[in-house]
N, C-alpha and C positions, 0 to 999 in steps of 0.2 A: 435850183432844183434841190429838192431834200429829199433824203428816205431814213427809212429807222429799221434797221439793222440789228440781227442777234448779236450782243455783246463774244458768245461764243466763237463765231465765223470770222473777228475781227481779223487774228492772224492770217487767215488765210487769204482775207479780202483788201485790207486796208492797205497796203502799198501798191495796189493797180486802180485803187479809183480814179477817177478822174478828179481834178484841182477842184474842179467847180461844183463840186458833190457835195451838200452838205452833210450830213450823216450823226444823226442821233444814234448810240448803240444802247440798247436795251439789255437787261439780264433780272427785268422783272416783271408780271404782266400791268403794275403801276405805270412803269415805263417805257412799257409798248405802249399800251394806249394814251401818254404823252405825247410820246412819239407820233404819231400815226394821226395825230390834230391835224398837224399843218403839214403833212408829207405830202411828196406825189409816189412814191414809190416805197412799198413796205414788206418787207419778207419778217413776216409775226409769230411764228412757229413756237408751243411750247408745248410743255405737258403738265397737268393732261388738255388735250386737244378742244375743250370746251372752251380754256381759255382765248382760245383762236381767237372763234365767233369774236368774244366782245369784245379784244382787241380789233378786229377789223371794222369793227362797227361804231367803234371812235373814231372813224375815220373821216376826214372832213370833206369840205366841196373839191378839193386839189387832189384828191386819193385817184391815181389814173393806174397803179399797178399793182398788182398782189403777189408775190410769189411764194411758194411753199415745197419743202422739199418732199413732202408728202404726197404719192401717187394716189390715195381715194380723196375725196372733197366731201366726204359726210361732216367734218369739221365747220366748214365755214357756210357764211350764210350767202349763200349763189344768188336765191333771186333781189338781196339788197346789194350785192354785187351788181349783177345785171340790168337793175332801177337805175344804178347811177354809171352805170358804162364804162366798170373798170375791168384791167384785163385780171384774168388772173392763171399763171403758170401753173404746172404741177411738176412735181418730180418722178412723172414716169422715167423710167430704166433707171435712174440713181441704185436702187438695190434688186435690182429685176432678179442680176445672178445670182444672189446670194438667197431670196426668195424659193425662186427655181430649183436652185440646189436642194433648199429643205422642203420644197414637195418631191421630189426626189427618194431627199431620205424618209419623208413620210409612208411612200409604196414601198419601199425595201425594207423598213423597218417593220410593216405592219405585213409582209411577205415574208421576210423571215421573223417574224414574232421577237423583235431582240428585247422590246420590252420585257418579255417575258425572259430573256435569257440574263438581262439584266438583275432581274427578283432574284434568278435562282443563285445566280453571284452573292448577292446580299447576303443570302440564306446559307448560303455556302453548301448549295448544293450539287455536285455534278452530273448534269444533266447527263441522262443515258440515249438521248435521243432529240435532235431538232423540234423545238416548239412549233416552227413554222417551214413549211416546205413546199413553199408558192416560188415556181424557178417563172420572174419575169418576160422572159422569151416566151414570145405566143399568144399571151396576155394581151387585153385590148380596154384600152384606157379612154373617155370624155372629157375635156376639159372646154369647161362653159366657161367663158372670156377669153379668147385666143387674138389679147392682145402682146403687147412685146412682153410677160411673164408668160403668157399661156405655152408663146410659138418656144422661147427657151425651154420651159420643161418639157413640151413633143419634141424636141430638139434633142434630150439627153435623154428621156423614155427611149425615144427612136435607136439609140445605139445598145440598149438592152432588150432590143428584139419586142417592143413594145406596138403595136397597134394603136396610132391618137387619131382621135376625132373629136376636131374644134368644133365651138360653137362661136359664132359671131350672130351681130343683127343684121349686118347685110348676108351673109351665106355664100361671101365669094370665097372662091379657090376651095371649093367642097367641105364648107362648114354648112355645118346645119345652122338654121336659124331657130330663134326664141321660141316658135312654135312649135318647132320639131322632132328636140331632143329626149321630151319627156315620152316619147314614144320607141325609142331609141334605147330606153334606158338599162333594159335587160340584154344589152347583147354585151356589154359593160363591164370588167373585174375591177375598175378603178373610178370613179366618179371625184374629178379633178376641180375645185372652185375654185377661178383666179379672174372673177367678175369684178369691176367696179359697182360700189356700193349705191345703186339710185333705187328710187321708189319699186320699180318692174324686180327688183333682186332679192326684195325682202322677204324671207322667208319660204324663197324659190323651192326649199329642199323641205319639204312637211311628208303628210301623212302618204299622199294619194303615189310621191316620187320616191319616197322610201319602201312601198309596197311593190314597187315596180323594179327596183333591186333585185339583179343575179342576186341569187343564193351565195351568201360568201363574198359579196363584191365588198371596197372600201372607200367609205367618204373620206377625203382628203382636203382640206380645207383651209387656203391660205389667204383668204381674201378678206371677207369679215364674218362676225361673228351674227349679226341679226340676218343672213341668207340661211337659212338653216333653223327652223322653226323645233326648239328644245323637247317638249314636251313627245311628240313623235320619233324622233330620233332618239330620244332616254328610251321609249316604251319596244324601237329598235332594237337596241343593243342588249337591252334586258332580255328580251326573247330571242335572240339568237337571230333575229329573219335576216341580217345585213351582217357582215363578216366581220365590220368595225369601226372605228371613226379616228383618222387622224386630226386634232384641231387643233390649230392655232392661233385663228383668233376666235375671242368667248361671245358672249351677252350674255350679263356687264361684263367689264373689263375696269379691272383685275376681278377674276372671278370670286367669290367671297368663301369664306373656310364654310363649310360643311353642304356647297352647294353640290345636288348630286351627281353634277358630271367628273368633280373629285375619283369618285369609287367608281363612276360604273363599269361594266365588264367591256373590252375590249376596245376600248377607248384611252388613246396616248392625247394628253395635253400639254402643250410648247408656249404657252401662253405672249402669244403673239412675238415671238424672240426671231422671226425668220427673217425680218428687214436688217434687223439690231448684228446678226450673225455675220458680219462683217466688218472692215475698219477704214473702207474709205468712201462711208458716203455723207460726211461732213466737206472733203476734198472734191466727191463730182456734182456736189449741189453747191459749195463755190463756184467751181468750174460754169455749170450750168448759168450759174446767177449770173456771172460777170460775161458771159456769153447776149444770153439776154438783154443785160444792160447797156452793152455796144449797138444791139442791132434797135432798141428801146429809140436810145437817142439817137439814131442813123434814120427815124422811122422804116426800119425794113424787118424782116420777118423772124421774128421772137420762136423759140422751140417751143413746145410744150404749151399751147395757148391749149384753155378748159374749154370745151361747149359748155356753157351755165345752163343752157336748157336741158341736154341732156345730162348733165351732173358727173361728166368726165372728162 
């Protein structure tokens, strides 16, 4: 049995493999896709995430496993996954809390305005008065994906007197479903993204959902960057109709200098840093891996197996 392993992980992984592992380690995408010839199991992870794809797609007749520490799958190519009937893991909850925490800070931030408290520091100005004076308590918050990132941030909303309502596609346990929240949408101060990125997501947040915005409410956006159709939300923010847009992740990604969501009014950019904003998830996508990799060879039940059809 072989698999091709980030050269990175080595430390953490290499003295609990098993004898009979053979293990290519990789630290270039030349040598992933080496690697990944003749593997049966491959965790190919790089940046940027394109290089995935066509490392995974080196991958030959023996390729039975995929893993990735990365929670969305818009990276890799699922339906030649699914053709040749390999699994493949994600790393949901590896940075769930660390995530959560910075949608967090994204309502508190854009509640009390610190952006703006920040400028006036810069400028060295003392401010005579709160930029922002939105007190959380009472406030009632949406968040579309209420899976393990969704329920953490209602989880931490909740102890600041916060109002959440999930949205799921099944609509158990009093979430709304896919159909129903965009009617939903004005009762709302906080409109929470922590969706997995598939086809039904793109672009979920345009003209007709931004219109339907409470007066003053704020987009919060920790999921990806193409749920969120640009051009409507730019023409938002500029006009005042929507209170503001917390982003972190863009379209593209890295955003380019002089693209206009740089300047626009009322808009904080974190450029996708909310997974990153932590130091042990090299440690629980080990963890995770060598987890997996026991019950792999045990044939018994692997964490984290993707739906390829639904693309999460």
């Amino acid at each position: 049995m072989k698999a091709v392993l980030p050269a990175l992980a080595r430390p953490l992984l290499e003295a609990r493999l098993p004898d009979d592992l053979k293990v290519a380690w990789f630290a270039s995408p030349r040598e992933a896709a080496a690697g990944i010839a003749d593997a049966e199991i491959a965790w190919v992870d790089m940046q940027p995430t394109s290089l995935v794809a066509d490392a995974v797609r080196a991958g030959g007749p023996g390729l039975r496993w995929v893993s990735t520490i990365y929670a969305g799958l818009d990276a890799f190519p699922l339906d030649w996954l699914r053709e040749r009937g390999v699994i493949l893991t994600n790393g949901v909850g590896i940075n769930a809390i660390a995530v959560a925490e910075y949608a967090v800070m994204g309502v508190l931030a854009a509640a009390k305005r610190f952006d703006e408290v920040v400028r006036a520091q810069r400028r060295g100005d003392w401010l005579a008065d709160a930029p922002g004076k939105i007190e959380l308590f009472g406030t009632r918050a949406i968040i579309i994906g209420y899976g393990a990132i969704g329920r953490l941030i209602s989880e931490r909303l909740a102890a600041f007197g916060v109002a959440v309502t999930g949205v799921t596609r099944s609509g158990a346990s009093g979430t709304l479903t896919p159909d129903a929240w965009r009617e939903r949408l004005p009762e709302f101060d906080w409109v929470i993204l922590a969706a997995p990125s598939t086809p039904d997501t793109k672009a979920m947040i345009g003209t007709a959902e931004l219109a339907r915005f409470k007066p003053g409410a704020w987009l919060v956006n920790i999921a990806r960057g193409d749920m969120v159709d640009e051009e409507p939300l730019l023409a938002a923010l500029r006009s005042g109709a929507i209170g503001g847009a917390f982003l972190d992740p863009t379209n593209p990604e890295p955003l380019p200098p002089g693209h206009p969501l740089w300047t626009a009014p009322n808009c904080m950019l974190t450029m996708h840093l909310s997974g990153r904003s932590q130091t042990k998830m090299f440690q629980r996508a080990g963890e995770l891996f060598l987890a997996n990799l026991d019950a792999y060879r045990a044939g018994g039940r692997m964490k984290n197996v993707a739906d390829l059809e639904a693309g999460y």
